[in-house]
C-alpha positions in Angstrom: -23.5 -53.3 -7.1 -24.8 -57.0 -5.7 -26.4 -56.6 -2.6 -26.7 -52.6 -2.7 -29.3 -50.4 -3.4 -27.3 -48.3 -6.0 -29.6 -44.9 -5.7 -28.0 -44.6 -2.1 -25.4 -41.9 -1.6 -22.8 -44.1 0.4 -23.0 -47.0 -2.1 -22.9 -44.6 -4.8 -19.7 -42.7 -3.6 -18.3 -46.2 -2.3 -18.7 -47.0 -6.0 -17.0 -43.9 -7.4 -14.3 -44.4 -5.1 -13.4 -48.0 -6.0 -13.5 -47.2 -9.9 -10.6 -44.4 -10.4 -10.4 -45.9 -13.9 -13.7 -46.0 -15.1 -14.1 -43.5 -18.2 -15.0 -40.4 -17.2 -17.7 -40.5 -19.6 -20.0 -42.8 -17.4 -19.0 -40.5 -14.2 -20.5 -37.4 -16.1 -23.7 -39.3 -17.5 -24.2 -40.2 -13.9 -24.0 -36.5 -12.4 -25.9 -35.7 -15.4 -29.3 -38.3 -14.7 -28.8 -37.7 -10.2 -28.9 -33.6 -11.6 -31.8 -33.9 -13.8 -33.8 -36.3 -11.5 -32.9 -32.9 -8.4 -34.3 -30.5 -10.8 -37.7 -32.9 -11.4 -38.5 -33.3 -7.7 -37.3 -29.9 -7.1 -40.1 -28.7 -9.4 -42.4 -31.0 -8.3 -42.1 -31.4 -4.7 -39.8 -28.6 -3.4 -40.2 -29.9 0.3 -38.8 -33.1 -0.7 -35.5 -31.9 -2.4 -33.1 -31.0 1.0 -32.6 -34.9 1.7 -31.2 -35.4 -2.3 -29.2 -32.3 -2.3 -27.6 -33.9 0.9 -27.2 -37.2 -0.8 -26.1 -35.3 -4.1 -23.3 -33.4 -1.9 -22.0 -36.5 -0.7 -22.1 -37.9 -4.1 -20.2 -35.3 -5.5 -17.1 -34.5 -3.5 -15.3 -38.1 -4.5 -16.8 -37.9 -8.1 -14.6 -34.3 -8.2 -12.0 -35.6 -7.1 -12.2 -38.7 -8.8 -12.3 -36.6 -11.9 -10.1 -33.9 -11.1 -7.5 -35.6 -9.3 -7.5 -32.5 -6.7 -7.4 -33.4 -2.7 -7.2 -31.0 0.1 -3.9 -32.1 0.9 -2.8 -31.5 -2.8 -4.5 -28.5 -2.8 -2.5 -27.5 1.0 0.8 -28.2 -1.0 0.2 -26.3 -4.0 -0.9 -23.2 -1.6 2.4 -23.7 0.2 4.3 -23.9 -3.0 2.7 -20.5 -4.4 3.5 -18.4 -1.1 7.3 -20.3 -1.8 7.5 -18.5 -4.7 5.7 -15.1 -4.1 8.0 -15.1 -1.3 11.6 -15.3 -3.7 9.9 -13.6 -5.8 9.8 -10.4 -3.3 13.3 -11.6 -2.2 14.6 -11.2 -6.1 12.7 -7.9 -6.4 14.1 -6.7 -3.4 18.2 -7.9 -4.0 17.3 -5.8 -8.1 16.3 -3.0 -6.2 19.4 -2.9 -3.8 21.9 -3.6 -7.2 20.9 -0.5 -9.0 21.4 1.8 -5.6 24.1 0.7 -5.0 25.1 1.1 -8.6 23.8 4.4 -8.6 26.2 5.0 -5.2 29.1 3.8 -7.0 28.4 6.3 -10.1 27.9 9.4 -7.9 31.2 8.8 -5.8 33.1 8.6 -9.0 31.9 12.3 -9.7 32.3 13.1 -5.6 35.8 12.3 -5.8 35.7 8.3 -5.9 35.7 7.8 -2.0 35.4 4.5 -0.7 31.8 3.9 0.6 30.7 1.6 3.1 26.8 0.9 1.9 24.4 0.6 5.1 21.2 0.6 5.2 18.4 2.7 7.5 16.6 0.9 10.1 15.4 3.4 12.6 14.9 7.1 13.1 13.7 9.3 15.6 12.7 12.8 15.9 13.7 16.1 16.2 14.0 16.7 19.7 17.2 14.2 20.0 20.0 15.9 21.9 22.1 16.7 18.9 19.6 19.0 17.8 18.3 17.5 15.1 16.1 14.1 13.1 18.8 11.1 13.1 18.4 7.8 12.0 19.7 4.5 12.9 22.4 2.7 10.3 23.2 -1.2 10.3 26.5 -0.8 10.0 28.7 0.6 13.3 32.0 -0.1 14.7 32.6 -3.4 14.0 32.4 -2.1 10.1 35.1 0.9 10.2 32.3 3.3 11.4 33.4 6.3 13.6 31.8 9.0 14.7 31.6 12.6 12.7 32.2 10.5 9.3 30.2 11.7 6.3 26.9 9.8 5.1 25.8 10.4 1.5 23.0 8.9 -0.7 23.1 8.5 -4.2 21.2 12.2 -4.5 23.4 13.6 -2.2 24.8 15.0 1.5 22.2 13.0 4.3 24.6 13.6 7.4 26.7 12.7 9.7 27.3 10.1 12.1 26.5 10.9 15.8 26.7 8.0 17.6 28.3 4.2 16.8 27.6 1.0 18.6 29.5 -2.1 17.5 26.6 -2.7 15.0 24.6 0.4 14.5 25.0 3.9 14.2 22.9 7.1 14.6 23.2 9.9 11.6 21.6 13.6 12.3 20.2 14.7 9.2 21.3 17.7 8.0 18.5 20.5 8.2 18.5 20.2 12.1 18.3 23.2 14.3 21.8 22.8 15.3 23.2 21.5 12.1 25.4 23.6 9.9 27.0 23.0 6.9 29.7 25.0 5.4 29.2 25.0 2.0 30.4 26.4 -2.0 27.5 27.9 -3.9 26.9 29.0 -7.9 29.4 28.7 -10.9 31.7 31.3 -8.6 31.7 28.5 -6.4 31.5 31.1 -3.0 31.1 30.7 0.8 28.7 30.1 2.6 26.5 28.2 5.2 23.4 26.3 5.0 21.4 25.8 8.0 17.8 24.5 9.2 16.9 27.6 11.4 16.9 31.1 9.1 18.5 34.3 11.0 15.8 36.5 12.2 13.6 38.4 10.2 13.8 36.2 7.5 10.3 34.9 6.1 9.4 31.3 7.4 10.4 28.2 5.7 8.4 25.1 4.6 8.7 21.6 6.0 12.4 20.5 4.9 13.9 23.7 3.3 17.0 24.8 4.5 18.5 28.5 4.5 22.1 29.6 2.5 23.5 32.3 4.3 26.3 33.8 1.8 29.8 35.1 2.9 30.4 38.6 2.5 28.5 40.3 -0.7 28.7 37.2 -3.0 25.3 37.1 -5.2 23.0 34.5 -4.6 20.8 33.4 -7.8 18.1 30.9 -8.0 19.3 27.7 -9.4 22.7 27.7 -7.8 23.6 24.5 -6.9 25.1 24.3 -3.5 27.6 21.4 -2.9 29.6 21.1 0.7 33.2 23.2 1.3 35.0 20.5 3.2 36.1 20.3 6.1 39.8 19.5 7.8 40.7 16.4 7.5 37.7 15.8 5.7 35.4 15.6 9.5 32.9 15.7 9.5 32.2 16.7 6.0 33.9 16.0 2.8 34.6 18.2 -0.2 32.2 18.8 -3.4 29.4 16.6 -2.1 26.0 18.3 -3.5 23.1 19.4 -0.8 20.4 21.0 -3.0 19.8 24.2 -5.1 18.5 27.2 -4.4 14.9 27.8 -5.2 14.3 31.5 -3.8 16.2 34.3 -3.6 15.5 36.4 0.4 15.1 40.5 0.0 18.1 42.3 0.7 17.8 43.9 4.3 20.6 45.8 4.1 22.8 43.4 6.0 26.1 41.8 5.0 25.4 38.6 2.8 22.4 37.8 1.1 20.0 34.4 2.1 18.2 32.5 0.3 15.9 29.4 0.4 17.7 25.7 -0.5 15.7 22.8 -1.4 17.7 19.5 0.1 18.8 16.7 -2.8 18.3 13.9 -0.1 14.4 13.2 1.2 14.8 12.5 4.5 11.4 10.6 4.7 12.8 8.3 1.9 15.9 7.0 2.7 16.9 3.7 2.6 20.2 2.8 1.2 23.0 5.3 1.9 27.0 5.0 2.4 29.4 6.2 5.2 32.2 8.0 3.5 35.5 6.3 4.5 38.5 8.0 4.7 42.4 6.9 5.6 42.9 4.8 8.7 39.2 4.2 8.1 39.5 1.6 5.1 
């Protein structure tokens, strides 16, 4: 280095710099002699070591690089390029995850009576104390898609409701299990009458969060395990035939009154939907 002091940290890095193709043999024995001589006067004369650590950090930054080949705007691109692919990656996940529901939709229609479904998928909810009486959520799928109101919604597991409201977009579903819902319904391998509602007669015993009540017709037995699918209604509105709502888990005492009650756990969690299907019917398609 004519005319330079070499020991100096901007000649030294000046040097680095203007060599990319030296071997990086000689850059290593030169860390290695400017990391030994640190440690010396480090030892030595501790007070004396903050001005070569500065020179040694200058130093080192275009010897990394010089070695490694890594800058910080190669470093800003590869960063972008991973959150790229974490991205798609959550895109892929998410269009797997979609495939098999609606697989599993397609499967459970065929055994409902192969109806044609309209898939839709839950964006919004609200609570209980809607005007309908009951928990609805929000649909992205609404007029503009064949959707009219008191059409049946289903799940892969099972009855979720029906619709309440339709915007050319959108449309609002109550759940079933709502104060004023009430679905008419076939229960046990008799397949009998009855109802299943989300407020019990009174003098029944209270419910837990989400159970619903079977109220027979007439003096048909209720047993634990029935499953309980839905009756129908005309013209299929607002419920169709033979879709399943949930089994019964507990049997009520007999009170002397005319049909017996009993406590049905729902197929569908409300607090987990997410794909679902409006049952199309006729003029609908």
């Amino acid at each position: 280095m004519p005319g330079q002091q070499w020991w100096r940290p901007e000649a030294l890095s000046r040097w680095l710099q203007e060599r990319p193709g030296r071997p990086s043999s000689v850059l290593l024995a030169g860390l290695l002699a400017l990391t030994m001589l640190l440690l010396l006067v480090d030892v030595a004369r501790p007070t004396m070591t903050d001005p070569l650590r500065r020179a040694a950090a200058t130093v080192f930054a275009p010897a990394q690089s010089a070695l490694t080949g890594w800058t910080d705007d190669r470093l800003t691109e590869v960063t972008r390029e991973r959150d790229q692919l974490d991205a798609r990656v959550k895109e892929l996940e998410a269009e797997i995850r979609t495939g098999d529901q609606l697989t599993d939709l397609e499967q459970a229609a065929a055994g409902w009576g192969g109806h044609e479904l309209l898939p839709a998928r839950v964006v919004g909810f609200s609570s209980g104390s809607t005007p309908v009486g009951g928990q609805t959520v929000t649909i992205d799928a609404g007029e503009g898609d064949g959707v009219t109101v008191d059409q049946t919604v289903v799940s892969s597991d099972g009855l979720v409701g029906r619709v309440v409201r339709t915007a050319p977009s959108s449309a609002d579903v109550v759940l079933i299990g709502g104060s004023d819902v009430v679905v008419g319904v076939r229960f046990g391998e008799a397949r009998a009458l009855g109802s299943v509602g989300g407020r019990p007669p009174p003098g029944l015993p209270p419910r837990a969060s989400g159970e619903l009540t079977l109220t027979a017709l007439g003096d048909s037995e209720v047993t634990e395990g029935d499953l309980v699918s839905t009756l129908g209604s005309p013209d299929s509105i607002p419920y169709v035939e033979g879709i399943p709502l949930g089994s019964v888990t507990s049997v009520d005492p007999e009170d002397g009154s005319l049909g017996g009650s009993a406590v049905v756990s729902p197929f569908v969690d409300p607090d987990t939907l997410d794909l679902v299907a409006v049952v199309l019917l006729g003029d609908d398609r």
